[in-house]
C-alpha positions as CSV (number, residue, x, y, z in Angstrom):
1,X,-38.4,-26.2,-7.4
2,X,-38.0,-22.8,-8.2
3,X,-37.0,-19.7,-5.7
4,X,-39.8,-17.4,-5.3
5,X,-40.0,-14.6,-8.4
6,X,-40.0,-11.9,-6.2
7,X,-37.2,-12.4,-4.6
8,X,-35.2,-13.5,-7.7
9,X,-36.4,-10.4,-9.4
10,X,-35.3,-7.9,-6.4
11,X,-32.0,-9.9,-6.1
12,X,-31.0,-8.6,-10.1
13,X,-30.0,-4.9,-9.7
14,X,-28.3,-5.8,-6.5
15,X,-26.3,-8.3,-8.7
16,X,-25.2,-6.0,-11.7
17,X,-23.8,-4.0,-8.6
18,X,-22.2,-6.6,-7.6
19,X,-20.5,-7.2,-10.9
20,X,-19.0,-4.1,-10.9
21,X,-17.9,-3.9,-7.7
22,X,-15.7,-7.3,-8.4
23,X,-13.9,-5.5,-11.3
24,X,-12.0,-3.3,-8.5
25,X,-10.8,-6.5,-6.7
26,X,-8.1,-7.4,-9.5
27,X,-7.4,-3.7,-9.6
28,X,-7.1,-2.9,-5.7
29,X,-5.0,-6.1,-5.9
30,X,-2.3,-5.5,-8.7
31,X,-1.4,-1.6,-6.9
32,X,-1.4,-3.3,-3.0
33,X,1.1,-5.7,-4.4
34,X,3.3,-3.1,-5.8
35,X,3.3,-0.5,-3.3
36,X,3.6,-3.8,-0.1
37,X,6.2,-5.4,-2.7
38,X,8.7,-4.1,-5.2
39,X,9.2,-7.7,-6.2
40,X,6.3,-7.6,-8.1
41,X,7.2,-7.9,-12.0
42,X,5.3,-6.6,-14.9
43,X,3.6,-4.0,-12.7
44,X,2.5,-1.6,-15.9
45,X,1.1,-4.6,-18.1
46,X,-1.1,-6.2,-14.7
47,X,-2.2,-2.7,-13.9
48,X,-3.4,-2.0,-17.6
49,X,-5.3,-5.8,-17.3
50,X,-6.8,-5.3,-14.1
51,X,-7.9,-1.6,-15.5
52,X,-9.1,-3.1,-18.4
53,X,-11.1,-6.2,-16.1
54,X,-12.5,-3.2,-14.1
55,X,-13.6,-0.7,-16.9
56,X,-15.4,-3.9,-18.8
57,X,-17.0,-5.0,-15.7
58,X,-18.2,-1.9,-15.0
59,X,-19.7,-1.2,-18.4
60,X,-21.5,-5.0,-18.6
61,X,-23.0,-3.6,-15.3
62,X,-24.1,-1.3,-16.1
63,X,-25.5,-2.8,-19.4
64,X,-27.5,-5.7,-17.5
65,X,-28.5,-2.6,-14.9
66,X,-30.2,-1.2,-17.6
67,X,-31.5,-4.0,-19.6
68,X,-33.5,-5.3,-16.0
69,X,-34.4,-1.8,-14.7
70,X,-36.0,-1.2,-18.7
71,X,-37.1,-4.6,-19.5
72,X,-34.8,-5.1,-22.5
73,X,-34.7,-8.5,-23.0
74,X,-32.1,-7.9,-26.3
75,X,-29.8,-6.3,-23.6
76,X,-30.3,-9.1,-20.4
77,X,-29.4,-11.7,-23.4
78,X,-26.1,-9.8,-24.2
79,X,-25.9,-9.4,-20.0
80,X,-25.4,-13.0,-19.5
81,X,-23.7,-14.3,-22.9
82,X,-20.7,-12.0,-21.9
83,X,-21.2,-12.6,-17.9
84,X,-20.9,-16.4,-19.5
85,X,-17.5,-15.2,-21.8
86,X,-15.9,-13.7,-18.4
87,X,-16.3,-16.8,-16.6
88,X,-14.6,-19.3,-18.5
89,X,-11.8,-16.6,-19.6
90,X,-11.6,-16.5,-15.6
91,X,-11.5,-20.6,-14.9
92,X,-8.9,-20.6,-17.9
93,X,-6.8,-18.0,-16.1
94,X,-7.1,-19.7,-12.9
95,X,-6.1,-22.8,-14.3
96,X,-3.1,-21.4,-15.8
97,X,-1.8,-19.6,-12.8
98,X,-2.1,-22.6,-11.0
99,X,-0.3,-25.2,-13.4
100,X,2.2,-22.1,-13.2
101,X,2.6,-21.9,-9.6
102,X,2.4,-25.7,-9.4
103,X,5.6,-26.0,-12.1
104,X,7.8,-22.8,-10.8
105,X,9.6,-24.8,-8.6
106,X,10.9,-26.9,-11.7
107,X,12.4,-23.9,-13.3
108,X,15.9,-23.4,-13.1
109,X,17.9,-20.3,-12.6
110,X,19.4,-20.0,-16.1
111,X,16.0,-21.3,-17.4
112,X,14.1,-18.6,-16.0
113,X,11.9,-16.7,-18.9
114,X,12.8,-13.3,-19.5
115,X,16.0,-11.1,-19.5
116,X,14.5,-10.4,-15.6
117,X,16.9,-13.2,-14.5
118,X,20.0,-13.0,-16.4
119,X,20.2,-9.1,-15.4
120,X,20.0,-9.7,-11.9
121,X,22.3,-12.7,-12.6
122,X,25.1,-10.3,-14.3
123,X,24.5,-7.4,-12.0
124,X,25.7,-10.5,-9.0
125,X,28.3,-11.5,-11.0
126,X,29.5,-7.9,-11.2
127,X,28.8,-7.1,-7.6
128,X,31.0,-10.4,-6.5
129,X,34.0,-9.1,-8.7
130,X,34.0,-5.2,-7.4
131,X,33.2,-5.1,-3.6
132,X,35.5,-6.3,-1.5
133,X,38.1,-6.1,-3.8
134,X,41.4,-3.9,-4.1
135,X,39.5,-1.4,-5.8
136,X,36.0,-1.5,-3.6
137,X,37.7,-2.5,-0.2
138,X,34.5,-3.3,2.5
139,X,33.4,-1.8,6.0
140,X,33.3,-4.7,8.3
141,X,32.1,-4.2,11.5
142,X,30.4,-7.2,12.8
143,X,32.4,-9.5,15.2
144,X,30.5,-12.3,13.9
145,X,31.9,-12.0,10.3
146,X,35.9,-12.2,11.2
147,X,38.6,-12.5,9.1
148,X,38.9,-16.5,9.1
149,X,35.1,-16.6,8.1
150,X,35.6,-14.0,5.0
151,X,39.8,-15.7,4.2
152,X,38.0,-18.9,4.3
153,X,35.9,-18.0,1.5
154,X,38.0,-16.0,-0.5
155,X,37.5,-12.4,0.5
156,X,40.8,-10.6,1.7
157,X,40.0,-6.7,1.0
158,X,38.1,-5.4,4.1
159,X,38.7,-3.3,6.8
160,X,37.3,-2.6,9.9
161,X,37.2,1.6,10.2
162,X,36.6,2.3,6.6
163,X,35.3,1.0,3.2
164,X,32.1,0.6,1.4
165,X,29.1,-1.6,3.3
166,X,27.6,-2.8,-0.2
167,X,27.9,-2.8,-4.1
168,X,25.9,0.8,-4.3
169,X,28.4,2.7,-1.9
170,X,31.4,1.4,-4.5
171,X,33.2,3.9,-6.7
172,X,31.2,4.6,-9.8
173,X,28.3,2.4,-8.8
174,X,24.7,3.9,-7.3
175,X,21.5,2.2,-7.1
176,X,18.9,1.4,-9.6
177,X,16.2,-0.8,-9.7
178,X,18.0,-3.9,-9.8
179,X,20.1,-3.3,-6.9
180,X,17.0,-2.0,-5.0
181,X,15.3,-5.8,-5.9
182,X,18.8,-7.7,-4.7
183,X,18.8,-5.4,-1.6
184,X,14.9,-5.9,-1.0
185,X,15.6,-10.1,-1.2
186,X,18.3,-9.7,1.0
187,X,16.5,-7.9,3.6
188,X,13.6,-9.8,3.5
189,X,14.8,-13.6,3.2
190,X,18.3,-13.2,4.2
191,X,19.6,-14.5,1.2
192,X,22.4,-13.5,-0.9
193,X,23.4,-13.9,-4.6
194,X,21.1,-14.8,-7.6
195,X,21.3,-18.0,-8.8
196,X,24.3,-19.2,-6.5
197,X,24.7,-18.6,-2.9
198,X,27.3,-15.7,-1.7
199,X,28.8,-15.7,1.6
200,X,28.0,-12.0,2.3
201,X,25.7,-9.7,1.6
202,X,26.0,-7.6,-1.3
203,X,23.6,-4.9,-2.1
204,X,22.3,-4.4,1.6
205,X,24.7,-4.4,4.7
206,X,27.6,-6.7,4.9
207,X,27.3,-6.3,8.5
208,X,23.9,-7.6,8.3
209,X,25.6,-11.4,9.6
210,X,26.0,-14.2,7.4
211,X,23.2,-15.3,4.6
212,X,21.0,-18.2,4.3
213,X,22.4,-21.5,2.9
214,X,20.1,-20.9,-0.3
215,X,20.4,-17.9,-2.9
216,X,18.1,-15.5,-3.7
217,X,16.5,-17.0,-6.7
218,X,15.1,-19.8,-5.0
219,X,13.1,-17.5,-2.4
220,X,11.9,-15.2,-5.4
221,X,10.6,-18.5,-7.1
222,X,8.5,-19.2,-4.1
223,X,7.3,-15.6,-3.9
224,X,6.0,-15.8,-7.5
225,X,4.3,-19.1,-6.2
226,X,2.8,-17.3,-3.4
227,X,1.1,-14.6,-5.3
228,X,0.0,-16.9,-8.3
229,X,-1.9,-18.9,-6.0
230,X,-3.4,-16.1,-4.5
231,X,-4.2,-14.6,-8.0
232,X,-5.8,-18.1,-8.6
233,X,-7.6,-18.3,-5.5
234,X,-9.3,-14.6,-6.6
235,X,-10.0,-15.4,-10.2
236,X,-12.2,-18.9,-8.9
237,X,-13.7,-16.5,-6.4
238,X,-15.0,-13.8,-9.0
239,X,-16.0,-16.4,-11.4
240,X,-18.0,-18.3,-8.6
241,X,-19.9,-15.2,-7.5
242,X,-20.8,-14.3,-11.8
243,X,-22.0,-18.2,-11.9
244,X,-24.1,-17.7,-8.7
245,X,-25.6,-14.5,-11.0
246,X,-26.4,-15.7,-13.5
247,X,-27.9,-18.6,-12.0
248,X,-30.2,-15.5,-10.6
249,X,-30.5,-14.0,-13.7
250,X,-31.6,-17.5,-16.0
251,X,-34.6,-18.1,-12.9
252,X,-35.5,-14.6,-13.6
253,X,-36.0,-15.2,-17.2
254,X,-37.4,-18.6,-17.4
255,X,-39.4,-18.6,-14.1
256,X,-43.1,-19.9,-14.3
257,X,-44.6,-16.9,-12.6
258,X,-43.1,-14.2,-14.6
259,X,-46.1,-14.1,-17.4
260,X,-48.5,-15.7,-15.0
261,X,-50.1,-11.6,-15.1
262,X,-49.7,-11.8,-18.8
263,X,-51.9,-14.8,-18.8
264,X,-54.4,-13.9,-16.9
265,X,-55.1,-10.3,-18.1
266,X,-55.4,-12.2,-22.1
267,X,-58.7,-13.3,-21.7
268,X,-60.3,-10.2,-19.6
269,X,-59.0,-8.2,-22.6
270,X,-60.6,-10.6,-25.2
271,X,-63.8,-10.8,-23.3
272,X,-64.1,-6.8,-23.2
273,X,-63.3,-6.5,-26.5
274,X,-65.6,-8.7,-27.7
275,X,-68.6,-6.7,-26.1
């Protein structure tokens, strides 16, 4: 049973609207991640492949626009073969961010792909040796962090009228991105340190109170989960609504009542020719 030509035909130029309408979701997507989360790694290289989703969207839009408003059957057959190519590159993308999101959590800290991790690592490892020492002596103002909570765990240079309140303020040290992503962490999920726990904070307010039993590795793992899934989630939702057009777009082509005219007008015009 097929659905009525009429309305499949009036239902095309809706959809190659439609299609290019879904190339801005990966792009709106990529720059609201960014500006909601500095977190977000690899911003330049996912907002030159969402551009690039968006501008080739666009373009097969307005290619199958034009094939169905002209009748081109050469370009409607183009229309779908690449609306076809998009959706499995989309399922096979979707399918890798989940496996990815779904193995994360297996990834160790000094496992962790990249030179992303080991600088964050070092910059810790730096940050633990300077502040709070003799030569980076910290402000400590919170009654909750005494002096037997920071003797107990090895942290003897502070004072409680003057000093430095994080890494940035020490001498010969100012803020760059990496500090900015270690301060943004420890804001958000009250952790401290990369890959091992640290019993203060270092790179936003060591009056802030005491961090979180885990480091801050383990709550950027589960951020990178987060937004892989939800990546995932859009790619499946793009690719269902290009299958659901060009399920459209083959009942267009192949419907029984599209040459029905054709048909019936043949032998009129072979009757009046023949007299």
């Amino acid at each position: 049973m097929c659905l009525p030509y009429n309305f499949v035909k009036q239902s095309l130029i809706p959809s190659t609207i439609v299609i290019m309408v879904l190339g801005i979701i990966p792009l709106l997507t990529v720059v609201i991640m960014h500006k909601k989360n500095e977190l977000f790694e690899s911003y330049e290289y996912a907002l030159i492949g969402a551009f690039s989703n968006f501008v080739t969207l666009l373009i097969l839009g307005l290619f199958g626009f034009i094939g169905y408003y002209q009748k081109k059957q050469c370009m409607i057959g183009c229309y779908l073969g690449c609306l076809g190519l998009i959706t499995v590159l989309l399922v096979i993308a979707a399918i890798a961010l989940t496996y990815i999101a779904k193995d994360i959590d297996y990834i160790q800290c000094e496992n962790y792909p990249g030179e992303y991790s080991d600088e964050l690592n070092q910059l810790t490892q730096n940050a633990k040796s300077l502040f709070c020492s003799i030569d980076c002596e910290c402000l400590v103002t919170n009654p909750n962090i005494n002096s037997t909570y920071l003797d107990d765990n090895g942290i003897y240079y502070f004072d409680e009228s003057e000093g430095a309140i994080n890494y940035q303020d020490c001498p010969n040290q100012s803020s760059n991105q990496y500090t900015n992503k270690m301060k943004l962490l420890e804001e958000t999920y009250g952790c401290s340190g990369w890959c091992n726990q640290y019993p203060i904070f270092l790179f936003s307010n060591i009056n802030n109170g005491i961090p979180t039993s885990d480091a801050c590795y383990y709550y950027f793992i589960k951020y990178l989960k987060y937004y892989s899934l939800k990546a995932s989630f859009s790619y499946y939702t793009i690719a269902l609504f290009i299958i659901v057009i060009e399920i459209f777009a083959c009942c267009f082509c192949c419907h029984p009542d599209r040459n029905k005219g054709k048909k019936r007008m043949y032998p009129y015009i072979k009757y009046e020719l023949a007299e």
